[in-house]
N, C-alpha and C positions, 0 to 999 in steps of 0.2 A: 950457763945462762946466756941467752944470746941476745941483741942486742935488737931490739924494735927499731922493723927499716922506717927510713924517712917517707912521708907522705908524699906521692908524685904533686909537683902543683900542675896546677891546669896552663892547657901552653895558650900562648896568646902571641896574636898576629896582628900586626898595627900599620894602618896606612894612611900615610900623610905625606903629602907633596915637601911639605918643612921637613926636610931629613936632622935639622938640629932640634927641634924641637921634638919629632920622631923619637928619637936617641935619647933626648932629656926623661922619656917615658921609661925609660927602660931602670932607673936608678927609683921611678914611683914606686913600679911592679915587681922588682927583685924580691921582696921580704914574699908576696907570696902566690905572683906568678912568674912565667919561665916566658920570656919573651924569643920569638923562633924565628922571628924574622920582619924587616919591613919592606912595604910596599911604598912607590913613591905614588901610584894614583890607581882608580881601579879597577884598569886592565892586568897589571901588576897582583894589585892583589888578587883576582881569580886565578890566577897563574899559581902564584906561593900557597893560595888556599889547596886548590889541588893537589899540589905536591906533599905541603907541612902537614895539613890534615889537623889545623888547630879546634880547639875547642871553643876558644875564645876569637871576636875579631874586633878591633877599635877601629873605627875608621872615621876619617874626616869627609866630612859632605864637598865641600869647592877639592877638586882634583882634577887634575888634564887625564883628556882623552876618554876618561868613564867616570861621572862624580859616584860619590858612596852611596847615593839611594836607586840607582838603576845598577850600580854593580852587588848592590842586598837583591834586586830582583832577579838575577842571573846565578847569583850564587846557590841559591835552593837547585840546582843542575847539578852543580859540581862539589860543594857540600852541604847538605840539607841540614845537617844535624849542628851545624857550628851556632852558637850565636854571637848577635853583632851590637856592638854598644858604638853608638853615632860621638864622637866629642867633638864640637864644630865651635865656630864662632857667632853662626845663624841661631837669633833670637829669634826669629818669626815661629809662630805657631804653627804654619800651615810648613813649614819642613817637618816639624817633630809629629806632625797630624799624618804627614806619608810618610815617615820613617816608620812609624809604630805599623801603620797601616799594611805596611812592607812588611814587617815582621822584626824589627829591632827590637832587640832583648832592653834598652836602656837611649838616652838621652839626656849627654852631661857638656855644658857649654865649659868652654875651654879654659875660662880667666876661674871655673870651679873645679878644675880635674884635681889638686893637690888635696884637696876635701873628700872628691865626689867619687873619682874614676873608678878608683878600689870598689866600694861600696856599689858602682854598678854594677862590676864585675864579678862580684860577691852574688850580686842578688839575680844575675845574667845565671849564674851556675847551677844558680836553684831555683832553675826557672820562674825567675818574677820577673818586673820590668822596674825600671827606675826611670826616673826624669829627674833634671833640675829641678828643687825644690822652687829655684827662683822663678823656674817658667812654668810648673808642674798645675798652678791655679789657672793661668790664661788657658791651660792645654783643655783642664776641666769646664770650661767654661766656653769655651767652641762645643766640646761633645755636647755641652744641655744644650746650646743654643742649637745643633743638627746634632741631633744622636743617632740618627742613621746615616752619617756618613755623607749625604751629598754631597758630591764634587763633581763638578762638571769637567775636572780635569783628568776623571777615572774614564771619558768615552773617549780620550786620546788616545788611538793606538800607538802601537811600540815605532813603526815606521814615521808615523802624524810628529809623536815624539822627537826620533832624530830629524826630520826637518825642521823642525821650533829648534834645534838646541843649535842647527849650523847655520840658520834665519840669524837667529840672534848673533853667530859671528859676524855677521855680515856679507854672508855668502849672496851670489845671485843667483835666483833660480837655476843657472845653466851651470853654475859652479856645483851648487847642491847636487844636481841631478850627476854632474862630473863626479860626485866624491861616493854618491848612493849606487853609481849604476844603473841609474833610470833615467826616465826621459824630463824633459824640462817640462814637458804640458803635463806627465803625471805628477811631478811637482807643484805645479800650478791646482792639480786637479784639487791634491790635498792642503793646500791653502783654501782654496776656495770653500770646499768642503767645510772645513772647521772654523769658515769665517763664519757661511752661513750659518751651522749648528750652535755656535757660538754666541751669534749675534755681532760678531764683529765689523770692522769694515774697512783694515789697511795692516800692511804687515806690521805696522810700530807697533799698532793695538794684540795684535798676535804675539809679539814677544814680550807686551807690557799682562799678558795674560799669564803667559806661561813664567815670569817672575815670580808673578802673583802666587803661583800654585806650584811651584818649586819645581817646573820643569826644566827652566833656565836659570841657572845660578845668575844673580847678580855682581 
């Protein structure tokens, strides 16, 4: 009589700049996931995605160099099939409105992961979605209020984008264009551009936008 093998658990990949509190994730998930590796932000993680090839992905939204909701939209490149549960410390709505949007399996705020994280990840597996229960009503309550979606921050392009995110370092146009590659009047051009379409009228108001609508981490 031989002995019934153990059930693979499903691997999970976690990216968070806190590499102790990264860490402290791994004593959550042992009982019955396999944790394969952490990313410190999410260049990193599309790098270890690639490689580990996990099933699962935690990632944290504030991250250097790639936050976690433009490295979920890069990741369908390099692995399509993973899914990704956001744990952050971002209560605003309008994060968990583009992480879903993006395609995040779950959305669990961090002071709830000892309750929640599991249970996203559970429900990540079988293909459902979670959210905080705590924020899970504000979320419902945006979609009646626009249930189609309008966002005026979906006509940002991917480029429009990385200039909001080094705007807001405090980059100057000529820096910008130093770091992109490009010219400073095409940098200018795409300001201007998304002032107008906007409605805006000064770079403060351009990064107090892209705040707003989770381009620019706060």
């Amino acid at each position: 009589m031989t002995a019934e093998a153990t059930p693979r658990r499903p691997r999970v990949l976690v990216a968070d700049d806190h590499r102790m509190f990264a860490e402290a994730l791994r004593g959550l998930l042992a009982d019955t996931f396999e944790l394969v590796g952490i990313a410190a932000d999410g260049v990193e993680l599309l790098e270890l995605a690639a490689r580990l090839a996990p099933e699962l992905i935690v990632a944290d939204i504030s991250m250097p160099r790639l936050n976690g909701i433009d490295a979920l939209a890069r990741l369908r490149a390099v692995l399509p099939g993973a899914r990704v549960v956001f744990l952050t410390m971002h209560r605003d709505v309008v994060y968990a409105r583009r992480a879903i949007a993006e395609g995040a399996c779950g959305y669990v705020l961090k002071h709830s992961a000892p309750n929640e994280l599991v249970q996203a990840l559970q429900a990540a597996s079988e293909g459902r979605t979670f959210v905080s229960p705590s924020l899970a009503g504000d979320l419902v309550r945006a979609l009646q209020r626009d249930p189609q979606g309008a966002d005026p921050a979906a006509t940002v392009t991917p480029r429009q984008r990385q200039i909001l995110q080094l705007l807001a370092q405090g980059l100057s146009a000529k820096q910008i264009a130093a770091r992109l590659d490009i010219s400073p009047r095409t940098v200018e051009f795409h300001k201007y551009t998304l002032m107008e379409s906007l409605g805006l009228h000064s770079s403060v108001e351009l990064v107090r936008f892209a705040e707003r609508h989770g381009i620019v981490l706060e």
